[in-house]
Every structure is written in C-alpha cells, then in structure tokens.
Phi, psi and omega in degrees: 000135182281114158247171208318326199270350158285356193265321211284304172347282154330289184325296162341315183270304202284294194323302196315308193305317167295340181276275191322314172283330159330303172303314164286350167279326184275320184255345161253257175006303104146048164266127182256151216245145183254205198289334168301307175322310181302291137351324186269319198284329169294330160318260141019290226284305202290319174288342167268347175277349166298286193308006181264305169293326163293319164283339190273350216251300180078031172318167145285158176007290203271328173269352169271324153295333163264337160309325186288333206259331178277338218265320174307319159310335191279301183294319183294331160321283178298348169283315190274344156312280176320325193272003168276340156296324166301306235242023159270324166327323212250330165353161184252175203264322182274029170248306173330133206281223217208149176284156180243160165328140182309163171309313234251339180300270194327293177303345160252330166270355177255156128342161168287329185290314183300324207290333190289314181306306173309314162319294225279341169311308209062192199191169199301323174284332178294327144319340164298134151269051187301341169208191199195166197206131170054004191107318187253136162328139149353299166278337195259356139333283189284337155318274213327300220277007164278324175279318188294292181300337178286293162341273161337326201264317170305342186286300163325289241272301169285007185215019163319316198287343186234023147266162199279150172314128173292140172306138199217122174332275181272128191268000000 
C-alpha cells in the first residue's frame, strides 16, 4: 500500500517536471508564455508548494485532507485557466481579442483586481498556438495533467481515512 507522503511526493515531481519543462520552452526554445501561461505556472507552483509541505509534513487524516483539498483548489484554478486559453485558442480568427499590454505592464500600472479581470479577458497572444506535442497545444497539455493531478488530489482527499498512520520521528 501506497502512502499519502508518496502520493504528495509523486506530486511533488510531476508539477517540478512540468515547471522545468515549461522554463525550458521559455529559456532554451526562447517560447515566452503570455499572462494565461503564467498564471497556470502559479497554479503548478501553488500545487507543488502544498505536496512539498505535505510530504514533508506528513500528516494525519484530517492534514491529508486538507492538504489534498488545497492541492485540489489549486488544480481546479488552473484548469479553468487552461481551459479558457483552449477555448480563446479555438476562436474563430475575426473574434479572437487584440493583443494586450504584457503582464509585468498590467501589474504595475492597473490594480490587481482590474489587471486579472483584463488577464482573464485574454488577449491575442493567448490565442496563439506556438508548439503542439501529439496535435495539442500547451494549454490543452496543461488542462489534462491539471485533471490528472486534480484527481489524485481527490483521490486523497476521499480516502484519507485508509492510509496508515504517518511514521513520526519524535513522539
């Protein structure tokens, strides 16, 4: 039987392998990712810094649940991120919005709140499709393993109750 801090573990990994490939597409590929892309990677971030804390933490019941429950929040935020980059993606080409100011723009000169409702609008580059892996996009990659990891984190989340107590150094 598999336990909860191997499953955070597993988590743990895959999100790092997805951020590393993400960096290597932005810093030896020279593909620059647009405010969705970003955003989704904060996602990524936000679910390896739970499973990070959760393996290290090594909880009980009620801490696999919440840890599972954060990690889950996490996936679903980046999932309707992705899928709203599919579906500006999916545009018809004379619907598709107008490129917009840079991110790093929009955060210093708007509020946060206007600049994310403006992120979340997307813009024209979000719409682009620069590389493909099998027929699919980026966001639509990063959709799956966002469903994939969100599972997992339900799978915790409904089954906290039957993994064994974690080993604890110090009592």
């Amino acid at each position: 039987m598999i336990s909860a801090r191997s499953i955070f573990v597993l988590l743990l990994l895959a999100c790092t392998g997805l951020l590393g490939f993400g960096y290597y597409l932005q810093y030896v590929t020279g593909l620059e990712p647009c405010p969705l892309c970003i955003l989704q990677r904060l996602a990524f971030f936000a679910l390896l810094a739970v499973s990070l804390v959760a393996a290290i933490h090594a909880p009980g019941k009620l801490g696999i649940r919440i840890y599972a429950g954060l990690g889950l929040l996490a996936t679903a935020i980046g999932g309707t991120l992705a899928g709203r980059q599919i579906w500006l993606q999916h545009l018809p080409a004379d619907q598709v919005p107008e490129c917009g100011p840079g991110l790093e723009y929009m955060l210093d000169v708007f509020p946060v709140f206007e600049a994310l409702r403006m992120i979340l609008a997307g813009s024209g580059e979000c719409a682009e499709i620069d590389w493909t892996f099998l027929g699919l996009s980026i966001a639509q990659w990063s959709f799956g393993w966002f469903v994939v990891l969100g599972l997992v984190c339900l799978y915790l989340l409904v089954a906290a109750g039957r993994f064994e107590p974690p080993f604890r150094l110090f009592k």
